[in-house]
ROTIGU-497845 format. One line per field, with one value per atom (N, C-alpha, C): atom name; residue in three letters; x, y, z; residue number from 1. Coordinates in steps of 0.02 Angstrom, whole numbers, plus 50000, padded with zeros to 5 digits. Example, Ala and Ser with C-alpha at 12.3 -4.5 7.8 and 13.67 -1.06 7.14 Angstrom:
% residues 2
kese	c(N/CA/C/N/CA/C)
torti	c(ALA/ALA/ALA/SER/SER/SER)
x	c(50660/50615/50660/50642/50684/50645)
y	c(49716/49775/49835/49888/49947/50002)
z	c(50390/50390/50390/50354/50357/50394)
fiba	c(1/1/1/2/2/2)
% end
This chain:
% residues 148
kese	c(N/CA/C/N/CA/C/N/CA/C/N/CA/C/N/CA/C/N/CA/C/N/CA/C/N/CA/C/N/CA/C/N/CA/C/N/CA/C/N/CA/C/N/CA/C/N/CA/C/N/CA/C/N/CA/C/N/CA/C/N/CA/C/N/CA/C/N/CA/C/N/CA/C/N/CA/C/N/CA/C/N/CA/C/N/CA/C/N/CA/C/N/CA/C/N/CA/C/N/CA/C/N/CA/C/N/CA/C/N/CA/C/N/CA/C/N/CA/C/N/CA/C/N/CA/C/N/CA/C/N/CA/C/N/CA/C/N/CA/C/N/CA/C/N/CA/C/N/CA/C/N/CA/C/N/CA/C/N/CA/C/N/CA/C/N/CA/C/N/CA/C/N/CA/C/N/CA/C/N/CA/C/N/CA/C/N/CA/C/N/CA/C/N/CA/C/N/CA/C/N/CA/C/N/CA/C/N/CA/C/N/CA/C/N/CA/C/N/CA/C/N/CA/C/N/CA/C/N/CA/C/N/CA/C/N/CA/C/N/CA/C/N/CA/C/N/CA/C/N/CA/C/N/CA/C/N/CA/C/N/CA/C/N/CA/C/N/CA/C/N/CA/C/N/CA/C/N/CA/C/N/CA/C/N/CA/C/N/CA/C/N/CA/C/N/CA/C/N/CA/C/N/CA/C/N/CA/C/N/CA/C/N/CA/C/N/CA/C/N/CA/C/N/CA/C/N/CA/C/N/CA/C/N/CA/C/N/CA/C/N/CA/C/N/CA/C/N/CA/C/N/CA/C/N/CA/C/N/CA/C/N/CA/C/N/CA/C/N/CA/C/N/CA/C/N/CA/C/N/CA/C/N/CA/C/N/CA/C/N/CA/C/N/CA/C/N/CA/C/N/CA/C/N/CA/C/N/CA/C/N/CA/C/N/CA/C/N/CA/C/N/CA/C/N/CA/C/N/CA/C/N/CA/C/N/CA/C/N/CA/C/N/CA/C/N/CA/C/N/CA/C/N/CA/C/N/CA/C/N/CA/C/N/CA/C/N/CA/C/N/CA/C/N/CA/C/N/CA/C/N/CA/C/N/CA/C/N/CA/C/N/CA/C/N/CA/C/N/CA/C/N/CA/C/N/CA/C/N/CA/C/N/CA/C/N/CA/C)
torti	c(UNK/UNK/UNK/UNK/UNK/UNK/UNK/UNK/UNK/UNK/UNK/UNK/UNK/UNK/UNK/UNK/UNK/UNK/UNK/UNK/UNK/UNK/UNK/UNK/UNK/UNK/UNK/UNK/UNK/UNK/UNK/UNK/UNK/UNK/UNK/UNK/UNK/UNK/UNK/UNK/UNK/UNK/UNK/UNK/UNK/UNK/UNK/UNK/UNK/UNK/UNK/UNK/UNK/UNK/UNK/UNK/UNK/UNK/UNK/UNK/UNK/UNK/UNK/UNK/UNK/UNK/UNK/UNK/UNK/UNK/UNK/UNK/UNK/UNK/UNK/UNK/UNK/UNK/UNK/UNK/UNK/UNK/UNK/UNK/UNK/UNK/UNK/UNK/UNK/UNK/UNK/UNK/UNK/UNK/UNK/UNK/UNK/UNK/UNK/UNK/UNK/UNK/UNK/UNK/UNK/UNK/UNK/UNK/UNK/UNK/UNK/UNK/UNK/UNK/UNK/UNK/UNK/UNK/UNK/UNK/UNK/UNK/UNK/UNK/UNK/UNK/UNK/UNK/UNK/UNK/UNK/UNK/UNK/UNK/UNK/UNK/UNK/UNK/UNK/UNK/UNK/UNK/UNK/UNK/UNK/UNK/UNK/UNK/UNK/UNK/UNK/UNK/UNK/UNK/UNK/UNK/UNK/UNK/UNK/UNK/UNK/UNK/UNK/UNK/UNK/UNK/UNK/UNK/UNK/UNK/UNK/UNK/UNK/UNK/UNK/UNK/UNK/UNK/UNK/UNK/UNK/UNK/UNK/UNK/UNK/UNK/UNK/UNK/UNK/UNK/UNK/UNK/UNK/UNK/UNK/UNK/UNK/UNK/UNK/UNK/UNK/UNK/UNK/UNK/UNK/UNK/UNK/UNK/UNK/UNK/UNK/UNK/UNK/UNK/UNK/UNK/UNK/UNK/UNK/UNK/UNK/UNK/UNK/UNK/UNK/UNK/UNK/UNK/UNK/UNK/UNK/UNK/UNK/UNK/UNK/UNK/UNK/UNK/UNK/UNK/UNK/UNK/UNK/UNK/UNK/UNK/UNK/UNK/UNK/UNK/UNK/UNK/UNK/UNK/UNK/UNK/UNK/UNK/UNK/UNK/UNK/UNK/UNK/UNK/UNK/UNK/UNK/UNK/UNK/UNK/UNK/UNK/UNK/UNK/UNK/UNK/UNK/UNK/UNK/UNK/UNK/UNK/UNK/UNK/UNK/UNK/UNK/UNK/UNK/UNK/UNK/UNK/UNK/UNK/UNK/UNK/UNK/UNK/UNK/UNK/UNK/UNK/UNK/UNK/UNK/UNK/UNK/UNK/UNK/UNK/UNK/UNK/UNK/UNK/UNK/UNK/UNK/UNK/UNK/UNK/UNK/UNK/UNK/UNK/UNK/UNK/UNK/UNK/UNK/UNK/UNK/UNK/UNK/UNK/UNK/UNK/UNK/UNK/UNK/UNK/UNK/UNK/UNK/UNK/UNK/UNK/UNK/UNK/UNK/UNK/UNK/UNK/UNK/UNK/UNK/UNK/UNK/UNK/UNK/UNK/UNK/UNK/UNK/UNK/UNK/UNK/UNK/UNK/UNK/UNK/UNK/UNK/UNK/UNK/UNK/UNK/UNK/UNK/UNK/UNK/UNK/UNK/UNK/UNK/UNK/UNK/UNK/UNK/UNK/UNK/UNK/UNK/UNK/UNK/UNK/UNK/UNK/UNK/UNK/UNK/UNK/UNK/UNK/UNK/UNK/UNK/UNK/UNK/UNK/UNK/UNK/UNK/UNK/UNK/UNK/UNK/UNK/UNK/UNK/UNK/UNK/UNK/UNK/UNK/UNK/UNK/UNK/UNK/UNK/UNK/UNK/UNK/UNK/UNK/UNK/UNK/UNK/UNK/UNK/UNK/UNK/UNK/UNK/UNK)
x	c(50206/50246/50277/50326/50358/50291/50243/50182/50156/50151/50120/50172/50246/50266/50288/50285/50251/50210/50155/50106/50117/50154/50147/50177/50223/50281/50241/50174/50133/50139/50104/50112/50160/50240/50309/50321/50301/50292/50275/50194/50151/50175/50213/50245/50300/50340/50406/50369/50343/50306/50289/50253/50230/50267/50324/50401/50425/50430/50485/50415/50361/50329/50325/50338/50341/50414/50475/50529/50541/50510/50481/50463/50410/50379/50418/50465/50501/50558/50581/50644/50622/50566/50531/50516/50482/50461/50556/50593/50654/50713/50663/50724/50681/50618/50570/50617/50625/50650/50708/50747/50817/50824/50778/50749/50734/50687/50644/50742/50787/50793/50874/50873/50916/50898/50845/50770/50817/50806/50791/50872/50924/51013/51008/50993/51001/50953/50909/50869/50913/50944/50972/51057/51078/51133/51132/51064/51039/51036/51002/50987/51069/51119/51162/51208/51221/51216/51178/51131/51083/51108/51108/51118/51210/51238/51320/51314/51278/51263/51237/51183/51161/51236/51282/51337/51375/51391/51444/51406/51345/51297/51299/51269/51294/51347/51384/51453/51492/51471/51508/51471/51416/51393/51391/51443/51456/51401/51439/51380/51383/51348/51358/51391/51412/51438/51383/51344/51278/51258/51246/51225/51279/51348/51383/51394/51385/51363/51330/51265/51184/51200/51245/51275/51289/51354/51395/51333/51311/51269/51235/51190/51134/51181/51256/51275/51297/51343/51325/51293/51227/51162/51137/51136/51152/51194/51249/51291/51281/51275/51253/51202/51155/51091/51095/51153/51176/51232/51275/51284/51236/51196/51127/51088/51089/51053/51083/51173/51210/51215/51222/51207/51165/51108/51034/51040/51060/51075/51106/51157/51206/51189/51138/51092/51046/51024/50958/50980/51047/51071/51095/51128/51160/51093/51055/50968/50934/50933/50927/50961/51018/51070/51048/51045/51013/50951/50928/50854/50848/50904/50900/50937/50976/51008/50949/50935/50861/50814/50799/50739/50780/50842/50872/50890/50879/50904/50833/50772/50694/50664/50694/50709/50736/50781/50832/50818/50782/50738/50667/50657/50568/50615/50636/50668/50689/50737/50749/50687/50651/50578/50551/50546/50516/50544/50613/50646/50654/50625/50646/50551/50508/50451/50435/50475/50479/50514/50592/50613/50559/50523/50482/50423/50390/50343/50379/50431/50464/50483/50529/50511/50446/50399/50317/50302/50325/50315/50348/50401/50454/50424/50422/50385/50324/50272/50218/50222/50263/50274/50329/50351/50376/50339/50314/50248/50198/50176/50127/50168/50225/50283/50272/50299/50285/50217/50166/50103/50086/50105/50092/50137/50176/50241/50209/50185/50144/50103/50061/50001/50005/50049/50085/50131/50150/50172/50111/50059/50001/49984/49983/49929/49980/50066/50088/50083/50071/50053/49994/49953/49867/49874/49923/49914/49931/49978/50037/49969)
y	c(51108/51074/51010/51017/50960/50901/50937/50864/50845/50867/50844/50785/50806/50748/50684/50713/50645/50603/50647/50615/50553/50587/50544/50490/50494/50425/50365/50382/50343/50284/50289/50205/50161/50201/50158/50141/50173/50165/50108/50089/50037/49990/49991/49934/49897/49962/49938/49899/49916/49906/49819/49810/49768/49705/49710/49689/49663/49715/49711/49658/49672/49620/49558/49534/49480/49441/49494/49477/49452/49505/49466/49382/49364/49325/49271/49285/49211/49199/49249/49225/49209/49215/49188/49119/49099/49041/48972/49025/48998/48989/49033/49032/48946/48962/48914/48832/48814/48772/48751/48818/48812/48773/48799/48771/48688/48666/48620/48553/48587/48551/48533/48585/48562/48535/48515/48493/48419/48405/48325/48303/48351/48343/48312/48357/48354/48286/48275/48223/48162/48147/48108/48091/48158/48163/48101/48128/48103/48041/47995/47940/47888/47938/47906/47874/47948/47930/47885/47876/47827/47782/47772/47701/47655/47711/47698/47661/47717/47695/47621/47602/47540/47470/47511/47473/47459/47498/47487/47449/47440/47403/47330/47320/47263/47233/47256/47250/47236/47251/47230/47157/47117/47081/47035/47030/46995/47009/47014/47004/46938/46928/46887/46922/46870/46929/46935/46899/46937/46999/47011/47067/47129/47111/47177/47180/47146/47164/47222/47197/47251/47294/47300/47366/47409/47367/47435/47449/47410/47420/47482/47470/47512/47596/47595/47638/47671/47634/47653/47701/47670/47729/47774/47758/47819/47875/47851/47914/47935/47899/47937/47967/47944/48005/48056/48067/48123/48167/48123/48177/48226/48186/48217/48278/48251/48324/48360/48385/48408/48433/48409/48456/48492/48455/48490/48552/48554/48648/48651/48659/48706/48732/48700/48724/48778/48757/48802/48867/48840/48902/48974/48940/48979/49007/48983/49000/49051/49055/49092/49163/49169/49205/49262/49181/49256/49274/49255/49264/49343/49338/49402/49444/49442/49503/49526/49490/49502/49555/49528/49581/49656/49637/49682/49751/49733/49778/49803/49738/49773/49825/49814/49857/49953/49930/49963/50031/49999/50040/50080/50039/50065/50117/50094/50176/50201/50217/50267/50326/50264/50296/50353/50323/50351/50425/50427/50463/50539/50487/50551/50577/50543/50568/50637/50613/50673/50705/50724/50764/50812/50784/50810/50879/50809/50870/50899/50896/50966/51014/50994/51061/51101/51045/51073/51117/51106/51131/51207/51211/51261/51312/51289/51332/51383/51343/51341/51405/51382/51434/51509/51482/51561/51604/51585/51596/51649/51616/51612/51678/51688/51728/51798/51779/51819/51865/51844/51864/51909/51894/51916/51985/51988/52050/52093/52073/52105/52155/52108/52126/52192/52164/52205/52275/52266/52320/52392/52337/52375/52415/52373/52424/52475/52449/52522/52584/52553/52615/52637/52627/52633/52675/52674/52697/52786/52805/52838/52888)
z	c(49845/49795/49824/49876/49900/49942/49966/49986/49951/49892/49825/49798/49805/49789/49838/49906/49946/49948/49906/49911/49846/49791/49740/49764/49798/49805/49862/49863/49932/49917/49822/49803/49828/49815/49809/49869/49915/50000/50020/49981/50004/49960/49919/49846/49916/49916/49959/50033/50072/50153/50119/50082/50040/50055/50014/49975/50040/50084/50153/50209/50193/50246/50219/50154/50120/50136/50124/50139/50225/50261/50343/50348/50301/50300/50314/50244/50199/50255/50273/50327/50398/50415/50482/50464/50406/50388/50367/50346/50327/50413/50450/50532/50561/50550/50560/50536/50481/50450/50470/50447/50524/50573/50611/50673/50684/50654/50635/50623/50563/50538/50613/50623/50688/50759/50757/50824/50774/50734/50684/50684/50687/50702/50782/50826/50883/50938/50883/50898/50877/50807/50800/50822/50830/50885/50976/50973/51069/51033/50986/50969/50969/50933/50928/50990/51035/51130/51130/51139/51155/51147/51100/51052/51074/51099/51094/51179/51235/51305/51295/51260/51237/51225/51196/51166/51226/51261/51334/51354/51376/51421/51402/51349/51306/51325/51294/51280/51337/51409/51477/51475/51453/51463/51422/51365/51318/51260/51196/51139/51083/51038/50974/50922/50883/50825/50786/50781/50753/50798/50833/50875/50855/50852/50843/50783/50728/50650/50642/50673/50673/50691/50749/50769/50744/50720/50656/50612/50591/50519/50529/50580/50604/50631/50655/50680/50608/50538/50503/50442/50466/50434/50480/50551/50581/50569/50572/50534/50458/50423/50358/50372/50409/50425/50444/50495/50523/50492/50443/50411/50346/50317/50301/50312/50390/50426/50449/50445/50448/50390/50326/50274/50280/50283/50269/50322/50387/50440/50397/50359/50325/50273/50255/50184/50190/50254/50296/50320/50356/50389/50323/50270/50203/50187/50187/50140/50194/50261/50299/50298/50297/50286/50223/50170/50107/50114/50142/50157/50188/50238/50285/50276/50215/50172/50140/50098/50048/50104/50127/50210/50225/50232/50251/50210/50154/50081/50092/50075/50073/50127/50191/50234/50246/50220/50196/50148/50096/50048/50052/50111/50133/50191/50236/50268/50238/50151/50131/50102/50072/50051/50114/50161/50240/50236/50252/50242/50204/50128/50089/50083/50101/50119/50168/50233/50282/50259/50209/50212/50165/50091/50070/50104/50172/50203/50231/50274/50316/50255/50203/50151/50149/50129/50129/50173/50239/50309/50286/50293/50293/50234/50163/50117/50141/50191/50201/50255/50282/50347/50314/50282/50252/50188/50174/50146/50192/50252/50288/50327/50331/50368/50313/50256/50212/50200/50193/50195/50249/50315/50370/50373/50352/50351/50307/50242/50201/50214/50259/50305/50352/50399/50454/50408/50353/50311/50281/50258/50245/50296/50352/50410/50448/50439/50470/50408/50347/50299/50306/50309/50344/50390/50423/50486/50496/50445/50436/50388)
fiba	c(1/1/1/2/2/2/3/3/3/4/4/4/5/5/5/6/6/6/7/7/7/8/8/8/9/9/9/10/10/10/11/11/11/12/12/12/13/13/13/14/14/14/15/15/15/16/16/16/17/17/17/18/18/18/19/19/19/20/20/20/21/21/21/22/22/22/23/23/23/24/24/24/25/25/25/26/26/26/27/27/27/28/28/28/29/29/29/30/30/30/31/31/31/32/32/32/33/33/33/34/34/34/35/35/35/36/36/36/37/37/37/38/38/38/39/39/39/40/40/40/41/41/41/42/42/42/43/43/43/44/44/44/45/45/45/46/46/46/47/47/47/48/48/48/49/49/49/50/50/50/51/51/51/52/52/52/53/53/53/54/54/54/55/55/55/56/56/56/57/57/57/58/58/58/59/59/59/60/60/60/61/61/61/62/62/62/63/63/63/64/64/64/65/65/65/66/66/66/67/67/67/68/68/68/69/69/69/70/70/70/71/71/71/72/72/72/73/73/73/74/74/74/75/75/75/76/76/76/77/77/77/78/78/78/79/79/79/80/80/80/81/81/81/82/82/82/83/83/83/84/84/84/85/85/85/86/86/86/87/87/87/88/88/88/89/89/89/90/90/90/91/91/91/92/92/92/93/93/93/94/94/94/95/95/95/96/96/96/97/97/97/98/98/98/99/99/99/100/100/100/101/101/101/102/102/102/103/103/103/104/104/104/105/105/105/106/106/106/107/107/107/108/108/108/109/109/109/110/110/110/111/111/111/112/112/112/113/113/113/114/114/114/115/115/115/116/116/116/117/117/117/118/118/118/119/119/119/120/120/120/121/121/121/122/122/122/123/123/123/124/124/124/125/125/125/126/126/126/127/127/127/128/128/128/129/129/129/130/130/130/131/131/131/132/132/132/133/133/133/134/134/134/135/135/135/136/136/136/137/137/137/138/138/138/139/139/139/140/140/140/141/141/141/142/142/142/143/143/143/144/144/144/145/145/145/146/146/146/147/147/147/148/148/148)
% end
C-alpha cells in the first residue's frame, strides 16, 4: 500500500528535482552577473585611482586651465558612471538574493517530497515484514499442531 503510493508521487519528485535544478540554474547564472557587474565597479573604481594619481602628477608640474576643465569634466562622468555601476551591484546583488530564496524554497520542497517518499517505503518495509512475521508464526503454529 504505502510503495504504491511512493511510487505514485515519482512524477512530483521529478516535477520538483526539475523546478529546483532550474532554480540552480537561474541563481548561478544571476551570482554570474553579480560577479561580472562588480569586475566593471572595481575596474572603474582602479580607473578612477588611476586617473586621480594622473592628477597629482600633473598637477606638481603645472597645468592649463584647459587641461583641468577636461579634468573635472571627464572626472565628472566618471563618477556618474560609477555611481551607475553601483546601482547596477545593488540591483544584482537584491536579484540574487531573490533568486536564492526562490532555490531555496524549490529545495526545500524536493527534500520534503524525499522525505515523505522514504517515510512511505519504510512503512512499506515495516507492513511487509510484519506480514512476512505474521505468516511465519502461522506457519510455525501449524507445524507445532502437526506435530502434537
Amino acid at each position: 500500500m504505502s510503495l504504491s503510493r511512493a511510487k505514485r508521487l515519482q512524477p512530483v519528485v521529478e516535477m520538483a528535482e526539475k523546478a529546483e535544478r532550474e532554480a540552480a540554474r537561474q541563481l548561478g547564472q544571476c551570482q554570474s552577473q553579480l560577479a561580472q557587474a562588480e569586475a566593471q565597479l572595481d575596474e572603474l573604481e582602479r580607473y578612477r585611482a588611476d586617473y586621480h594619481q594622473q592628477w597629482l602628477t600633473e598637477g606638481r608640474q603645472g597645468v592649463s586651465g584647459q587641461w583641468l576643465m577636461s579634468y573635472q569634466r571627464f572626472l565628472s562622468q566618471l563618477e556618474t558612471a560609477i555611481g551607475q555601476q553601483e546601482r547596477s551591484v545593488a540591483w544584482h546583488r537584491s536579484n540574487v538574493e531573490k533568486v536564492r530564496a526562490q532555490w531555496q524554497e524549490r529545495y526545500a520542497r524536493l527534500e520534503g517530497l524525499r522525505k515523505l517518499i522514504q517515510r512511505y517505503q519504510d512503512e512499506a518495509r515495516l507492513a511487509e515484514d510484519k506480514r512476512e512475521q505474521r505468516l511465519l508464526d502461522e506457519l510455525s503454529q501449524r507445524l507445532r499442531q502437526s506435530e502434537w
